[in-house]
C-alpha positions in Angstrom: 157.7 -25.8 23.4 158.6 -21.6 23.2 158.0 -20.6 27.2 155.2 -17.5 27.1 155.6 -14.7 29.2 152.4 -14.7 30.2 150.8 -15.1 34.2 148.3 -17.3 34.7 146.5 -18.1 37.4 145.9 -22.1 37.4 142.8 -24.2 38.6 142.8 -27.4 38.7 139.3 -28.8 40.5 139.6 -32.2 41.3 136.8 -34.8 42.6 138.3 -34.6 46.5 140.4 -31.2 46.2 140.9 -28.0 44.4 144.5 -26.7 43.4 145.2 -23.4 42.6 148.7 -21.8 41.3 150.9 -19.3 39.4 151.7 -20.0 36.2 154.6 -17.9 34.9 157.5 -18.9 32.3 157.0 -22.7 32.2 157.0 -22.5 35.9 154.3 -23.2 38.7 154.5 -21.9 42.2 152.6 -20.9 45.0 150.1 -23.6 45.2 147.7 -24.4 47.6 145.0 -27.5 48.0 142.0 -26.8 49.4 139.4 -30.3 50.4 135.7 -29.3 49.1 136.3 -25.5 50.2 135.3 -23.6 47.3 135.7 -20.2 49.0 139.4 -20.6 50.2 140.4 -21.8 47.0 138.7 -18.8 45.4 140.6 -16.0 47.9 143.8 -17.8 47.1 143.2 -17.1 43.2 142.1 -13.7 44.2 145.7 -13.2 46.2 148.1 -14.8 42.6 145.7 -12.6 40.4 147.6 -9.5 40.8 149.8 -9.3 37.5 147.8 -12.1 35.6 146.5 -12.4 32.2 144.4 -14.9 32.5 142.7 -18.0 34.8 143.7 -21.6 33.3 140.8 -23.9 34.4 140.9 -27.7 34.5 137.4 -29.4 35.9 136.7 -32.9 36.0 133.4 -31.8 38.3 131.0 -30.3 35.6 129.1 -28.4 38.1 131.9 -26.6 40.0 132.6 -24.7 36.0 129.9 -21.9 36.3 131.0 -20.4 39.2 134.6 -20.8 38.3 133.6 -18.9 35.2 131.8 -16.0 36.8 134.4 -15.7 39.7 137.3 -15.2 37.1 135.0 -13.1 35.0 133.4 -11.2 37.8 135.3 -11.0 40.9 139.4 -11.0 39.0 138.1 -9.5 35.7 140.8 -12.1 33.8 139.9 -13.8 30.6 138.7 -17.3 31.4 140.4 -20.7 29.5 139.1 -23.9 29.7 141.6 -26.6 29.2 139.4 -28.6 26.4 140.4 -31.7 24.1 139.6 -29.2 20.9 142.7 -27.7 21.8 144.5 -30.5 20.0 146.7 -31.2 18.2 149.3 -28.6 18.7 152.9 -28.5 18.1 153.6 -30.5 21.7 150.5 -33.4 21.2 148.6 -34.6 18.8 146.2 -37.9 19.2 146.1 -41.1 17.9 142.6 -41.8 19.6 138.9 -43.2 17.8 136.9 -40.5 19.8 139.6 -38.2 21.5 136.5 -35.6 22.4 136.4 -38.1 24.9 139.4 -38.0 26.3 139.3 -35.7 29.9 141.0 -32.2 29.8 143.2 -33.0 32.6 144.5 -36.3 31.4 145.5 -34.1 28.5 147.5 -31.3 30.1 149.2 -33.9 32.0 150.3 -35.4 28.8 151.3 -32.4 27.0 152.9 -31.2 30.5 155.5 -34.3 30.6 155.9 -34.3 26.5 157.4 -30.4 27.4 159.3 -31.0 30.7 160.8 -34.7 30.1 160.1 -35.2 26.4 158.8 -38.6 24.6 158.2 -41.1 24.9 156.8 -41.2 28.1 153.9 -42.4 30.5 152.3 -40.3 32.7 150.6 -41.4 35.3 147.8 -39.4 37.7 148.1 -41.2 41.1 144.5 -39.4 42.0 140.7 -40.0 43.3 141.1 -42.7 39.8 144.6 -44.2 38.9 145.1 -42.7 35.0 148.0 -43.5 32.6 148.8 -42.7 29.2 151.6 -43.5 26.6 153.0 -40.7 24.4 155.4 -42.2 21.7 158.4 -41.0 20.4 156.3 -38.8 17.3 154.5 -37.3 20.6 151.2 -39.3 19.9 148.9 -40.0 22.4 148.0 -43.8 21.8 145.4 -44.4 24.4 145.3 -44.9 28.2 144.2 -46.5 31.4 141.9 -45.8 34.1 141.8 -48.2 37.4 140.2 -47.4 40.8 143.0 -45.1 42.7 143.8 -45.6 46.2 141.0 -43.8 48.0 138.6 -46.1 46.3 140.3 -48.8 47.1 140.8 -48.2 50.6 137.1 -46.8 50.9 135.5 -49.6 49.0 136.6 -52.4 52.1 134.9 -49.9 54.2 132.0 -49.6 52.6 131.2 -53.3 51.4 132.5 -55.0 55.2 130.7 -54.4 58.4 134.2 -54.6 60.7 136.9 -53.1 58.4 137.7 -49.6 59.9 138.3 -46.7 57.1 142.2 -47.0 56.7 143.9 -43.6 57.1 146.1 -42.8 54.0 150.1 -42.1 55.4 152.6 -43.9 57.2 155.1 -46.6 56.3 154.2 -50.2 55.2 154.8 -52.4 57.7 156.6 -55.9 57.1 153.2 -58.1 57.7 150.0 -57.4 58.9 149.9 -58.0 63.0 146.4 -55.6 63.4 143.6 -55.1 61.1 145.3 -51.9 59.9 148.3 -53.1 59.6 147.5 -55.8 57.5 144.8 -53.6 55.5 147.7 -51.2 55.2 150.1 -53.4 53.7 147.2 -54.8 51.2 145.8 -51.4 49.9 149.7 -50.1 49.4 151.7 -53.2 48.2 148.6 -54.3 45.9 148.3 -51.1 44.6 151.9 -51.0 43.8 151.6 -54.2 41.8 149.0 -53.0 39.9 150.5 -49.9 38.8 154.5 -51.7 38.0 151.8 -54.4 36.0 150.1 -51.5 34.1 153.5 -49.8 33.2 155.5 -53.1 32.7 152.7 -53.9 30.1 152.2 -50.6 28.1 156.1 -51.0 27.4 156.3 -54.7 26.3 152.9 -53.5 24.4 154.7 -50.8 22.7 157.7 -52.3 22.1 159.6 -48.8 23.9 161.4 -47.6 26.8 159.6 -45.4 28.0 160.0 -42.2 30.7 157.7 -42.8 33.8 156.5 -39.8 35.4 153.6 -39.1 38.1 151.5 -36.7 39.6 148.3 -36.6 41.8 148.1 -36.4 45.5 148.7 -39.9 46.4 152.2 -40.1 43.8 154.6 -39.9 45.9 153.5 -41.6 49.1 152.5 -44.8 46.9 156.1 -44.7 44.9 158.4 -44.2 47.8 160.5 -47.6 48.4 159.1 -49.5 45.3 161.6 -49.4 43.1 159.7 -48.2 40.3 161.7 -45.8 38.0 159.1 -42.7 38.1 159.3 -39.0 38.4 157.6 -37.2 41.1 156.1 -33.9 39.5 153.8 -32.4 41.8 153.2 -29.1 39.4 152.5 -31.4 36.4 148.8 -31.2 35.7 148.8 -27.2 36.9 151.9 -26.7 34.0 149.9 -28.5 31.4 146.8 -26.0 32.3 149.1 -22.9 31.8 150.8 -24.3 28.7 147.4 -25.0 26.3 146.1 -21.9 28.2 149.3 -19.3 27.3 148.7 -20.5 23.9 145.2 -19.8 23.8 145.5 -16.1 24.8 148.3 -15.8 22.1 145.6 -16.9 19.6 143.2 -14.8 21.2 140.8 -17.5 22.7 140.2 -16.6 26.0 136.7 -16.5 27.3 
C-alpha cells in the first residue's frame, strides 16, 4: 500500500485500556496505555495533536465513541474517522465473509495492518481482553476468524467461579510444576493457553491447505509467546497502524467526520 503523508493521531479504546499514538508515514510512535482513565488518555492525544490532520478512532466500547467524537471535534479541532467495516474492500483487504458488517473494526485494521507490513497470507492474532484470529489468503481475502476467551478471562473466571483460588497476577516466568496454588494456577492458565492458541493456528493452516505468516498483537502477545516455540511476530503497533492506514485513506477521499 502507497505510505500517506499524513499525521494522525490514533485511538484505539479497548475493553481494559485505551492506546493512543502518532501515526505518521506507515509508522506509529509515541504510544501510551492508559487502564479505564479516560482523561489521561485524552491530554496525551491533546500533546501528539500538534501537526495532525486528523484522529483515527477504533472502539470496541460503544459508549466511550461520543466523547471521543466531541473531544477530537471540540477540544483538537481535527476531523474525526471511525475505523468502520464499510471501509472495505480496498486495495489492501477485501472480505470473503456472509455478513462482514459484522465483523469488529479492530479485528479489521489488524488485518489490513499485517496484509501491509508482512504481506499474505497471514494470521493475525489479537492476544487481548478476548483471543481473536483471522486468516488472510494469498488474494488478501479475509476468510473468517476466531474468537476464544483471552487470558484475563481465563485467569479471572477461576476466581470468580471457586471460593479459595486467589486472582493470579498476570507476569513472571512459568515455573516447571505447580509446588503452590499460584504456581500451579500459573503454569495452567499460561501452558493451556498456549495450547490453545498453537491448536487454533496449527488448524487454520491444515484447514487452508497454506503456510501461513503468524503475527500478534494485544497486550498479553508477547508475555504469552515468549519460550513456546511458536513461529509469531511480535507487533505491538499493529492494530494503531491499521487505524491510521484505513483512516489516511479516508481523508484522501474526503471522509472525515
Amino acid at each position: 500500500m502507497k505510505r500517506n503523508a499524513q499525521r494522525l493521531v490514533v485511538v484505539d479504546v479497548g475493553n481494559t485500556s485505551t492506546a493512543v499514538g502518532l501515526w505518521f508515514a506507515g509508522r506509529v510512535t509515541r504510544v501510551g496505555h492508559f487502564d479505564g482513565d479516560a482523561k489521561a488518555a485524552r491530554a496525551h492525544a491533546v500533546v501528539l495533536a500538534e501537526g495532525a490532520s486528523g484522529v483515527a478512532y477504533l472502539s470496541v466500547v460503544p459508549k466511550a465513541d461520543a466523547a471521543w467524537r466531541s473531544f477530537a471535534k471540540r477540544t483538537l479541532r481535527l476531523p474525526f474517522v471511525p475505523i468502520t467495516n464499510a471501509m472495505f474492500p480496498n486495495d489492501a483487504l477485501s472480505l470473503d465473509y456472509p455478513h462482514p458488517e459484522t465483523i469488529g473494526a479492530d479485528r479489521l485494521a489488524d488485518a489490513a495492518a499485517a496484509v501491509d507490513r508482512y504481506g499474505a497470507p497471514v494470521v493475525v492474532c489479537d492476544f487481548g481482553t478476548a483471543f481473536t484470529a483471522a486468516a488472510i489468503t494469498a488474494d488478501r481475502l479475509w476468510r473468517g476468524g476466531v474468537i476464544a476467551p483471552g487470558f484475563p478471562l481465563m485467569r479471572d473466571y477461576l476466581f470468580e467461579r471457586t471460593a479459595k483460588l486467589p486472582r493470579l497476577e498476570l507476569g513472571g516466568k512459568c515455573p516447571k510444576i505447580g509446588r503452590s496454588t499460584e504456581e500451579a494456577m500459573r503454569f495452567g492458565a499460561l501452558v493451556g493457553y498456549r495450547g490453545m492458541v498453537r491448536e487454533i493456528v496449527t488448524a487454520l493452516s491444515r484447514n487452508f491447505k497454506t503456510d501461513f505468516k503468524f503475527v500478534a498483537t494485544g497486550g498479553f502477545a508477547r508475555w504469552v509467546l515468549r519460550g513456546s516455540g511458536m513461529p509469531f511476530v511480535v507487533d505491538p503497533t499493529l492494530t494503531l497502524h491499521g487505524a491510521g492506514l484505513l483512516a489516511a485513506r479516508a481523508l484522501a477521499r474526503g471522509n472525515g467526520k
